[in-house]
N, C-alpha and C positions, 0 to 999 in steps of 0.2 A: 502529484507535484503541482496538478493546477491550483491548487486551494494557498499554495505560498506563493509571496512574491520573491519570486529569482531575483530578479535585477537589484533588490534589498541584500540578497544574501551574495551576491557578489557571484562571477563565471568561476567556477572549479574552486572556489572560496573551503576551508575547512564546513562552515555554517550549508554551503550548498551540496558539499559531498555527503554529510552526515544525513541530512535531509533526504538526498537520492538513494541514499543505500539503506535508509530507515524503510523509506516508501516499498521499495525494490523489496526487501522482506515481507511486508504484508502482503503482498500482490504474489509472490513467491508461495507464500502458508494458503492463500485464496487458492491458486493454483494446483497445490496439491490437499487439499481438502474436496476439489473439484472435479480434479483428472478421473475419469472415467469413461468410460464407452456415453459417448452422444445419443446414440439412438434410445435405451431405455432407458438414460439418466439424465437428462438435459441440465449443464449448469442454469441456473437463476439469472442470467443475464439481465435482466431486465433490473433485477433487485439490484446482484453485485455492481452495477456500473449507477444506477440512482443517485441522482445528487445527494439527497440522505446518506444513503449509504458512503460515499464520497466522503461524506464531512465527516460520520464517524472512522472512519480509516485515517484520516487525518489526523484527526484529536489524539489519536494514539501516539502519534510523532512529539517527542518532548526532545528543544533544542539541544538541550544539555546532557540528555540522557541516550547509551545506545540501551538498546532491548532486544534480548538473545533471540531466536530465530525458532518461532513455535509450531512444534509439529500440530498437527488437526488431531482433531478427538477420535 
């Protein structure tokens, strides 16, 4: 959510809930791609939270469009 500007898309606006609930999915799919025991599997932290990383989780968000909710491989 930091890479859009809110205050653009309005409080609770259609454009700002679509937005949160887009994001809310990929962070969702990250999460279970990840859940695992900590000790021998450590997520990627470093990678997943990268501003890089960041901007492509973003790109994924298209205003106009939702995108179904993808399991991990």
């Amino acid at each position: 959510m930091s890479r859009f500007d809110l205050a653009d898309l309005g409080h609770n606006s259609p454009e700002y809930l679509h937005t949160f609930a887009e994001a809310t999915k990929l962070a969702y799919a990250a999460r279970l791609q990840y859940a695992s025991d900590r000790e021998p599997s450590p997520p990627p932290l470093d990678r997943l939270l990268s501003e890089k990383q960041l901007g492509r989780e973003a790109a994924k968000i298209k205003r106009q469009q939702a995108v179904p909710l993808q399991s991990p491989p």
